[in-house]
PDB file with one MODEL, atoms N, CA, C and O in Angstrom:
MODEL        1
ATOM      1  N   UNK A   1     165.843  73.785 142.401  1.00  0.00           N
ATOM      2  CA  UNK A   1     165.157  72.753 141.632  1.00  0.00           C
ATOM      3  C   UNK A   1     165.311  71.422 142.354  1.00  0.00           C
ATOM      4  O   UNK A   1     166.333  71.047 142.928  1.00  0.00           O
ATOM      5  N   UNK A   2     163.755  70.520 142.215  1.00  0.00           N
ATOM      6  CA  UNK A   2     164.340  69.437 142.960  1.00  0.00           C
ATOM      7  C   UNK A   2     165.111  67.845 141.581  1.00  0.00           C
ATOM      8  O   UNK A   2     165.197  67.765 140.356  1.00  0.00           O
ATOM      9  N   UNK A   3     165.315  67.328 142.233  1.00  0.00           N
ATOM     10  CA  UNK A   3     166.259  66.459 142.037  1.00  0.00           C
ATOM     11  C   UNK A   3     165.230  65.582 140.027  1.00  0.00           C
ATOM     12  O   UNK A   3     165.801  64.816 139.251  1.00  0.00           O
ATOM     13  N   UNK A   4     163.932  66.059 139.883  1.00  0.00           N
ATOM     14  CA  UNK A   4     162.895  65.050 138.665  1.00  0.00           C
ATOM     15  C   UNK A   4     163.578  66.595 137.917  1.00  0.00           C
ATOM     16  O   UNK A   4     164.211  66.517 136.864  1.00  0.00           O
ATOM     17  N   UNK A   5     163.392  67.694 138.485  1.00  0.00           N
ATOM     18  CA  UNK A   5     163.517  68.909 137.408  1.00  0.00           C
ATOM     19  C   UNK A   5     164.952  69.178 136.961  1.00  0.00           C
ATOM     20  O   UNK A   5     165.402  69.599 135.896  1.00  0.00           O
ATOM     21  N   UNK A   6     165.584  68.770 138.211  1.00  0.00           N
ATOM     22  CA  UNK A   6     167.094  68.285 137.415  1.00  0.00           C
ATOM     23  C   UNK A   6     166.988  67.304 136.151  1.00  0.00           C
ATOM     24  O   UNK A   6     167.568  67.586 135.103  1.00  0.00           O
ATOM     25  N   UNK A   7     166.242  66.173 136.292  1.00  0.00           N
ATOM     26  CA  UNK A   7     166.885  65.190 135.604  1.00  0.00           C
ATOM     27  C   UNK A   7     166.171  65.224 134.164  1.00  0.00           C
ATOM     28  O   UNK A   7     166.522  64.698 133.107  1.00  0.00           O
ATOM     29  N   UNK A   8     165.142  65.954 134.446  1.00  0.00           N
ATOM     30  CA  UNK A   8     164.032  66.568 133.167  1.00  0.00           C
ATOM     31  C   UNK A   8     164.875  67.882 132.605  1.00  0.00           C
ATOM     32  O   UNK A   8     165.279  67.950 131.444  1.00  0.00           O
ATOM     33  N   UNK A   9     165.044  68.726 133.420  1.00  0.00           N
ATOM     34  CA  UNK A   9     166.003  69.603 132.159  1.00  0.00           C
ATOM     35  C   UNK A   9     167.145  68.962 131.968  1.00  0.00           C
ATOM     36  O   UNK A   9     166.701  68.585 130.883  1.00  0.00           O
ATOM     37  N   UNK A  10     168.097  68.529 131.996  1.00  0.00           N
ATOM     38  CA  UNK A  10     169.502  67.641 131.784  1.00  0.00           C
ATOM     39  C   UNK A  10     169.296  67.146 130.416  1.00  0.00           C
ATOM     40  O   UNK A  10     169.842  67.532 129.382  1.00  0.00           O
ATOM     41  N   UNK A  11     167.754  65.533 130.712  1.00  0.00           N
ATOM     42  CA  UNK A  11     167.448  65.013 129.323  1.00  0.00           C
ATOM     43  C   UNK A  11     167.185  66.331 128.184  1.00  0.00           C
ATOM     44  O   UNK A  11     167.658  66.440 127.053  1.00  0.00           O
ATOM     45  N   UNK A  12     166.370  67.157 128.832  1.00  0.00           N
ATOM     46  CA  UNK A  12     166.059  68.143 127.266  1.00  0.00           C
ATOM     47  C   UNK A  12     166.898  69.122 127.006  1.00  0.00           C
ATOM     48  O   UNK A  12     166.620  70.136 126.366  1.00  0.00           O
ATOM     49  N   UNK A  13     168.179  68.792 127.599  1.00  0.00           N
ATOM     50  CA  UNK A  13     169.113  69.803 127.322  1.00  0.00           C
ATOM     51  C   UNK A  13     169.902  68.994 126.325  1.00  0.00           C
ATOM     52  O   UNK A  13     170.384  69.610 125.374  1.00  0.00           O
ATOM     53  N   UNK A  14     170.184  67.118 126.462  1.00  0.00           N
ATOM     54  CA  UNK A  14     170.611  66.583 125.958  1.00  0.00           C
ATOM     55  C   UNK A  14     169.719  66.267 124.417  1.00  0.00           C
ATOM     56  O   UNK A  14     170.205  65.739 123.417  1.00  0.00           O
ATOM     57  N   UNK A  15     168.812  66.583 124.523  1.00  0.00           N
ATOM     58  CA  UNK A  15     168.170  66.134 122.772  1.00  0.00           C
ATOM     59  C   UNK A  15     168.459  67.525 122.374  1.00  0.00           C
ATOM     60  O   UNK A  15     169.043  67.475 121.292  1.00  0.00           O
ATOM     61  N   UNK A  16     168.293  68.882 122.810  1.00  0.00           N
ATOM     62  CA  UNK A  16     168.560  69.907 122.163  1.00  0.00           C
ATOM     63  C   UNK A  16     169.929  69.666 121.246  1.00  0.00           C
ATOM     64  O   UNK A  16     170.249  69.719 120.059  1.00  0.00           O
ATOM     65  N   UNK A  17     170.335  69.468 122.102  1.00  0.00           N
ATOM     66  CA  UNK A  17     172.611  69.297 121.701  1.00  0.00           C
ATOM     67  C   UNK A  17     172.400  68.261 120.720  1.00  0.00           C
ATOM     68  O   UNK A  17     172.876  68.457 119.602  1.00  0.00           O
ATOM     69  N   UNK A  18     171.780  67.215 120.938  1.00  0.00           N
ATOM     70  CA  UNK A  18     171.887  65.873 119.965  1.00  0.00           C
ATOM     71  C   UNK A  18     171.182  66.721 118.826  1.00  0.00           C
ATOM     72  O   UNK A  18     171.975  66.975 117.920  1.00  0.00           O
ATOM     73  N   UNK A  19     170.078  67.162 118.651  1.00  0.00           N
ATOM     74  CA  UNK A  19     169.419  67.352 117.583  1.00  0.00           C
ATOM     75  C   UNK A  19     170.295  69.005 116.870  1.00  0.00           C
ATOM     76  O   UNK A  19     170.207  69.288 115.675  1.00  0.00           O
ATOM     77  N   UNK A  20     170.740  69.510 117.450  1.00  0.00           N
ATOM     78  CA  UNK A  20     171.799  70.715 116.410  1.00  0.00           C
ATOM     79  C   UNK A  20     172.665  69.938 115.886  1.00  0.00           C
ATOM     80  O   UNK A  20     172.850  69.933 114.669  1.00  0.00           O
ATOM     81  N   UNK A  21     173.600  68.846 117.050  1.00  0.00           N
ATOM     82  CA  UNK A  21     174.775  67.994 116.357  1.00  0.00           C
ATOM     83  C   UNK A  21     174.616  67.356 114.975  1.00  0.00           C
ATOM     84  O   UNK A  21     175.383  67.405 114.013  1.00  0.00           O
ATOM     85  N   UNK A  22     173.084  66.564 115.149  1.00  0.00           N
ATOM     86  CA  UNK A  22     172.789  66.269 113.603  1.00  0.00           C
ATOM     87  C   UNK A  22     172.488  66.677 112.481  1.00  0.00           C
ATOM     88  O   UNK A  22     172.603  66.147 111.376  1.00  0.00           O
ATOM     89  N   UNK A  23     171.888  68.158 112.962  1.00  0.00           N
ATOM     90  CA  UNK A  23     171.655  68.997 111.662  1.00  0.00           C
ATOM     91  C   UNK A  23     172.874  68.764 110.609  1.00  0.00           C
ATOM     92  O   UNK A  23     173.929  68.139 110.719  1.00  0.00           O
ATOM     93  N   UNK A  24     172.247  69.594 109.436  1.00  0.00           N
ATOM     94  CA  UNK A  24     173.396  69.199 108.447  1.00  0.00           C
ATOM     95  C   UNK A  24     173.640  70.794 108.156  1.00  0.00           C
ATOM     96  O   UNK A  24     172.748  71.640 108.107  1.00  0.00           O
ATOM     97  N   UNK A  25     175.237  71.049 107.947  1.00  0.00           N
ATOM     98  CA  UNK A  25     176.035  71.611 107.621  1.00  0.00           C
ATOM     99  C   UNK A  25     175.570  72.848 107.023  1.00  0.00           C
ATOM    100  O   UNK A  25     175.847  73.928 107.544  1.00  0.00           O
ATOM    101  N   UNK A  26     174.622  72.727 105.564  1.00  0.00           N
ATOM    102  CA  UNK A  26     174.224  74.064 105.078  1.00  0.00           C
ATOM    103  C   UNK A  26     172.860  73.311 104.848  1.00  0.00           C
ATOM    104  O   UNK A  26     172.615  72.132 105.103  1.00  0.00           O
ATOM    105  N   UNK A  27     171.726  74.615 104.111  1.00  0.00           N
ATOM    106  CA  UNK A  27     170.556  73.971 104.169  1.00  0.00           C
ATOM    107  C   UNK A  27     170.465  73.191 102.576  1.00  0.00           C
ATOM    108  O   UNK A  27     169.587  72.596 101.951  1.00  0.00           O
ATOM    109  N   UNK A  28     171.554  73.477 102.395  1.00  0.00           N
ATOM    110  CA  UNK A  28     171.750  73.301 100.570  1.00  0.00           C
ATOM    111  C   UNK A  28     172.133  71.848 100.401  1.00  0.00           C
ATOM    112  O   UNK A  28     171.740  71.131  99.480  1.00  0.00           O
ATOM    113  N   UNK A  29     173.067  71.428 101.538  1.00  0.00           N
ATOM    114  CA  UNK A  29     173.600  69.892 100.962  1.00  0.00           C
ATOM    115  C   UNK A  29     172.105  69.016 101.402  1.00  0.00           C
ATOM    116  O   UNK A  29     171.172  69.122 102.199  1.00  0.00           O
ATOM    117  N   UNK A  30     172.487  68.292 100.531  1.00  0.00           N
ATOM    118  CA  UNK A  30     171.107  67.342 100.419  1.00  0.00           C
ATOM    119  C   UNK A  30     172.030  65.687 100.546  1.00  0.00           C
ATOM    120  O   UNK A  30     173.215  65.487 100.276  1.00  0.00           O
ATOM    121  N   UNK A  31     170.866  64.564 101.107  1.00  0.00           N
ATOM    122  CA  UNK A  31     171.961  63.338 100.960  1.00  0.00           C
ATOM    123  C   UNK A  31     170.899  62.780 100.105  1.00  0.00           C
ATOM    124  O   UNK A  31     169.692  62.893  99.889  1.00  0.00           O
ATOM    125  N   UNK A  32     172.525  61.749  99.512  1.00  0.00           N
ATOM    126  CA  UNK A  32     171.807  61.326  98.258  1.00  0.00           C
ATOM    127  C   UNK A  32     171.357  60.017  98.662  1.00  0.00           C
ATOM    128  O   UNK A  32     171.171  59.201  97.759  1.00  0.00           O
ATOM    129  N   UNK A  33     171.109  59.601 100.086  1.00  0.00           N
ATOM    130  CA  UNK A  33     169.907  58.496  99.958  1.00  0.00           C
ATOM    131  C   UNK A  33     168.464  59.245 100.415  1.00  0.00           C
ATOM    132  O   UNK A  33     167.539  58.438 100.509  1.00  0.00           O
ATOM    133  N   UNK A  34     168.247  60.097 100.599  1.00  0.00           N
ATOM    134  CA  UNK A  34     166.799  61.059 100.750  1.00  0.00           C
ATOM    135  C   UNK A  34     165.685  59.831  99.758  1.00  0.00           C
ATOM    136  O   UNK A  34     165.993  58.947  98.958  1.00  0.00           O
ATOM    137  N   UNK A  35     164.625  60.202 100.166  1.00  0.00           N
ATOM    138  CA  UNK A  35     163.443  59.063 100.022  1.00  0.00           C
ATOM    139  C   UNK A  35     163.105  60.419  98.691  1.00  0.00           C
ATOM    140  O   UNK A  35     163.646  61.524  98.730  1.00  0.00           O
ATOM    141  N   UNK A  36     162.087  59.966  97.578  1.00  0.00           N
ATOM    142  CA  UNK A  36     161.768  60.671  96.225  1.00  0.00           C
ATOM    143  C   UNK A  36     160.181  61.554  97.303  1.00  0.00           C
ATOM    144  O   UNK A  36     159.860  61.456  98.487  1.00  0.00           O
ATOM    145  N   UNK A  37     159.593  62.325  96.148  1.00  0.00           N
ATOM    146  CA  UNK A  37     158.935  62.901  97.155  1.00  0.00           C
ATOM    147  C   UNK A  37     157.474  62.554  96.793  1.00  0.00           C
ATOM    148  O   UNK A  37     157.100  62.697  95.629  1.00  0.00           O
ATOM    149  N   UNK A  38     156.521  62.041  97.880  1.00  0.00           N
ATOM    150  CA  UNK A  38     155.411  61.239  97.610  1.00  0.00           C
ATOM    151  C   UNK A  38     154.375  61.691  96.906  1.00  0.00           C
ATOM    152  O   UNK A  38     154.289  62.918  96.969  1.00  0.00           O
ATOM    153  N   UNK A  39     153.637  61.227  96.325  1.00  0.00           N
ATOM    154  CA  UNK A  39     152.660  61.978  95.703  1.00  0.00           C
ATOM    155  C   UNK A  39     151.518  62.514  96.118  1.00  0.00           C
ATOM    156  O   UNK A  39     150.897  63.310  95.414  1.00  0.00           O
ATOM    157  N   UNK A  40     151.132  62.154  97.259  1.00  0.00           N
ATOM    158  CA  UNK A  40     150.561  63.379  98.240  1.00  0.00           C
ATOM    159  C   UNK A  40     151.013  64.309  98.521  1.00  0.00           C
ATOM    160  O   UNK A  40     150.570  64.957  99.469  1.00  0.00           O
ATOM    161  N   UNK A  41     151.972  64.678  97.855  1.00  0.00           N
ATOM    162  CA  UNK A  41     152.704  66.283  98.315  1.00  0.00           C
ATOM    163  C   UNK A  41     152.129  67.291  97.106  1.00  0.00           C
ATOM    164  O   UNK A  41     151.721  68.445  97.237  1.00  0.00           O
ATOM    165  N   UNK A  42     152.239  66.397  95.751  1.00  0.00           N
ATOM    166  CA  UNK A  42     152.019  66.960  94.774  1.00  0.00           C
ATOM    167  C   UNK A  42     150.284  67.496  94.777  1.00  0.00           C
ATOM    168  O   UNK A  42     149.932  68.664  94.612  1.00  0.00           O
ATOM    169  N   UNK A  43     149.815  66.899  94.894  1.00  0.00           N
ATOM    170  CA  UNK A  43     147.686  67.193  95.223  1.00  0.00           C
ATOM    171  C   UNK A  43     148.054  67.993  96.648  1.00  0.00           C
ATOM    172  O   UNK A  43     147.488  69.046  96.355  1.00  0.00           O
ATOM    173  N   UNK A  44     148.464  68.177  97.646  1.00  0.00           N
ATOM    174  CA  UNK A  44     148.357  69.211  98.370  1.00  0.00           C
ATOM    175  C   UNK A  44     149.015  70.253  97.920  1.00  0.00           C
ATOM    176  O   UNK A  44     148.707  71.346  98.395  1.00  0.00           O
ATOM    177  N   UNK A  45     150.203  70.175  96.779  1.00  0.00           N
ATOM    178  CA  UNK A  45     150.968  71.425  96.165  1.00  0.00           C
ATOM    179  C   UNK A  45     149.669  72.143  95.025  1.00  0.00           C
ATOM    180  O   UNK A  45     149.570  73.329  94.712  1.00  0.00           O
ATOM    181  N   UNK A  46     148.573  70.721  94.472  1.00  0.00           N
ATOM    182  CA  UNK A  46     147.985  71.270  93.774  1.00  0.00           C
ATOM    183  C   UNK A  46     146.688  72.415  94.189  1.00  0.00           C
ATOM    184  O   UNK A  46     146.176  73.400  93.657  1.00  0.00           O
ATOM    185  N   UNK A  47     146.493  71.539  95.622  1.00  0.00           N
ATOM    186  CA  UNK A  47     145.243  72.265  96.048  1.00  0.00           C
ATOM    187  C   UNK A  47     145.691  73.615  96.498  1.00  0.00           C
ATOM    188  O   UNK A  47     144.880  74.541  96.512  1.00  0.00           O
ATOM    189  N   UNK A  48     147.103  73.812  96.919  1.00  0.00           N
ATOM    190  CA  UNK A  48     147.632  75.153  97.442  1.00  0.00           C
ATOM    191  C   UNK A  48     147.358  76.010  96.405  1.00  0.00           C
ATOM    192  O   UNK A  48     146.539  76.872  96.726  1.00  0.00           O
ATOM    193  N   UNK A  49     147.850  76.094  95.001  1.00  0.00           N
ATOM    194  CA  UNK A  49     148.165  76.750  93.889  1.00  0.00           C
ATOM    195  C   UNK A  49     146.638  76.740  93.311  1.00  0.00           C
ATOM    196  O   UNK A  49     146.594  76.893  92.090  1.00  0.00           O
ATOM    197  N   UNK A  50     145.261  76.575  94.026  1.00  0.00           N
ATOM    198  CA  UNK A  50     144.194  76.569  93.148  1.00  0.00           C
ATOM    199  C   UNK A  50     143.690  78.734  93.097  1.00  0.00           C
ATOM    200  O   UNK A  50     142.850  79.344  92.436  1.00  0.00           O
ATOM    201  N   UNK A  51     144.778  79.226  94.200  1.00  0.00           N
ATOM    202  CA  UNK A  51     144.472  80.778  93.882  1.00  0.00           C
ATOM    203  C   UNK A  51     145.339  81.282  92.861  1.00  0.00           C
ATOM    204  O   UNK A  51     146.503  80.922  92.679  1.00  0.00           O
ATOM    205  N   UNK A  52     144.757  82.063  92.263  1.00  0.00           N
ATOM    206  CA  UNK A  52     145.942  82.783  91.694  1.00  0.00           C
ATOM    207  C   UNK A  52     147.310  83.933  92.144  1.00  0.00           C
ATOM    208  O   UNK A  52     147.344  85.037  92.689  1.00  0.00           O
ATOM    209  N   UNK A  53     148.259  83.068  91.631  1.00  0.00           N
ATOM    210  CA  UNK A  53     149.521  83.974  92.776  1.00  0.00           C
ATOM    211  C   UNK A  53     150.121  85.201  92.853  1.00  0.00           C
ATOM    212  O   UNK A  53     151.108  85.514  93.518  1.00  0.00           O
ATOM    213  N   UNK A  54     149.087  86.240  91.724  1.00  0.00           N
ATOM    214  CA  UNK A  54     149.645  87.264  91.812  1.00  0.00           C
ATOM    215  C   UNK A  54     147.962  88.156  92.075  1.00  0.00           C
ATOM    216  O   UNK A  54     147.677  89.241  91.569  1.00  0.00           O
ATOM    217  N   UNK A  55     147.268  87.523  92.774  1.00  0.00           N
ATOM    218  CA  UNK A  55     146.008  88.042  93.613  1.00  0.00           C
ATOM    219  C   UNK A  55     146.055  89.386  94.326  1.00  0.00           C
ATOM    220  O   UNK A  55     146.880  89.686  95.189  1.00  0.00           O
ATOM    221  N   UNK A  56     145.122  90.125  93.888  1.00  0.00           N
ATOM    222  CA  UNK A  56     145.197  91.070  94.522  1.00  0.00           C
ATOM    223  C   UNK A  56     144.906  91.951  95.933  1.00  0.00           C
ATOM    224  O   UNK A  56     143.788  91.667  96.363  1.00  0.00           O
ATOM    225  N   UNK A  57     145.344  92.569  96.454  1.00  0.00           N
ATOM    226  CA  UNK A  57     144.988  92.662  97.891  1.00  0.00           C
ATOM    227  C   UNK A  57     143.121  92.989  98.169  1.00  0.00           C
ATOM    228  O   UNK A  57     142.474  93.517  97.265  1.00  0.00           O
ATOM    229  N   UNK A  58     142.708  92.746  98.994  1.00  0.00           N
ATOM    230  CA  UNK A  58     141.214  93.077  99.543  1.00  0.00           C
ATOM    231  C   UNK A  58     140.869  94.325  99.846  1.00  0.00           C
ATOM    232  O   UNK A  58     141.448  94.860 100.791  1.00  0.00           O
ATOM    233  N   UNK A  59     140.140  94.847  99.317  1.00  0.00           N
ATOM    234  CA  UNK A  59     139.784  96.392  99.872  1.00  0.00           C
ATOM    235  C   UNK A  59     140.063  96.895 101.473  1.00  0.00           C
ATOM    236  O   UNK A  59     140.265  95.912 102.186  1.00  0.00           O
ATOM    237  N   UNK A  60     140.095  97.573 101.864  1.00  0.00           N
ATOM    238  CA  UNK A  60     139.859  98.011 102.850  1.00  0.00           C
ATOM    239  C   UNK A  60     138.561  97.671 103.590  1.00  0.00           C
ATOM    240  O   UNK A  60     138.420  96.971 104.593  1.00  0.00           O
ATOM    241  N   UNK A  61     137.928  98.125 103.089  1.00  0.00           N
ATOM    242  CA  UNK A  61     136.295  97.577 103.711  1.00  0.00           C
ATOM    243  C   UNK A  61     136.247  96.053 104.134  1.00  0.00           C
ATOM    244  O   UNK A  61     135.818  95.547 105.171  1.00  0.00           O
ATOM    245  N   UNK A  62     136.767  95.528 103.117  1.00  0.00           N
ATOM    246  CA  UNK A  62     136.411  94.064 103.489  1.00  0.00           C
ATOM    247  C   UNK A  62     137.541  92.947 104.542  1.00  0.00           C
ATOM    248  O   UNK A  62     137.549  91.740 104.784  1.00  0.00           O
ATOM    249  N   UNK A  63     138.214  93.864 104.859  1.00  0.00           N
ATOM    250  CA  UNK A  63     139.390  93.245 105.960  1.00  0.00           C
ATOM    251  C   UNK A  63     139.060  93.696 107.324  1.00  0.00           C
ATOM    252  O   UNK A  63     139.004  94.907 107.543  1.00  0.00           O
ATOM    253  N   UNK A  64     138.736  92.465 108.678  1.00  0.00           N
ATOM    254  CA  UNK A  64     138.314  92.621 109.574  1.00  0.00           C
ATOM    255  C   UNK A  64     139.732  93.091 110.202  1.00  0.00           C
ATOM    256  O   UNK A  64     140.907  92.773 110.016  1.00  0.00           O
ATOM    257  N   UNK A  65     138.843  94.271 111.281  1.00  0.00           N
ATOM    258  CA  UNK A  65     140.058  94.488 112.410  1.00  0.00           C
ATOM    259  C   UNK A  65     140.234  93.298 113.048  1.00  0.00           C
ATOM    260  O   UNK A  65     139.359  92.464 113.279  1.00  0.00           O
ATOM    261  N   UNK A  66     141.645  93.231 113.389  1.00  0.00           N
ATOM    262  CA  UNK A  66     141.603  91.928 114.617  1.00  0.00           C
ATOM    263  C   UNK A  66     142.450  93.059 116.240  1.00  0.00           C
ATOM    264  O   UNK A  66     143.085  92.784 117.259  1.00  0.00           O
ATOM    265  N   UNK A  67     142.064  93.983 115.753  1.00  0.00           N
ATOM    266  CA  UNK A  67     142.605  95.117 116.741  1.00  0.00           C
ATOM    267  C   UNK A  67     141.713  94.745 118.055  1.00  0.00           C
ATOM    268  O   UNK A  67     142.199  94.244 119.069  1.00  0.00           O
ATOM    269  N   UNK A  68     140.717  94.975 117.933  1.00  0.00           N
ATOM    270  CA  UNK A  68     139.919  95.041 119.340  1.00  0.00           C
ATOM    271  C   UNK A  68     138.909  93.581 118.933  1.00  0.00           C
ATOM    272  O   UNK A  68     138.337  93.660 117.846  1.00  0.00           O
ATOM    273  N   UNK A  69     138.725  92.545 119.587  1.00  0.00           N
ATOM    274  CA  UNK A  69     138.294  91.672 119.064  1.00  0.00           C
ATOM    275  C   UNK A  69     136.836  91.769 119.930  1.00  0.00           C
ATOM    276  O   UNK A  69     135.935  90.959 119.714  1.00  0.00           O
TER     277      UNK A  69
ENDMDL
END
């Protein structure tokens, strides 16, 4: 490797390490200055939930192969 691909993997070896170091502990602890959650989340939670969630699967017939495209 020359001497830029050294110094290019090194840096992205160093944000890898920095960014695990900061992770947090379990996925469960939460901090209690976290921002509330915006209300554009809620109208994209709404537009998600406009199917019904216990929908039933598609016939056979009507599901394209993606086998041989």
């Amino acid at each position: 490797m020359n001497t830029k691909q050294q110094l290019a993997t090194g840096f992205l070896a160093l944000v890898i390490v920095g960014s695990v170091t900061f992770m947090p502990v379990s996925a469960g602890q939460k901090d209690s200055t976290a921002a509330a959650p915006r209300a554009q989340a809620t109208t994209i939670a709404t537009l998600n939930t406009a199917a019904p969630l216990n929908a039933a699967e598609l016939p056979q017939d009507q599901v394209k192969d993606l086998t041989y495209n």
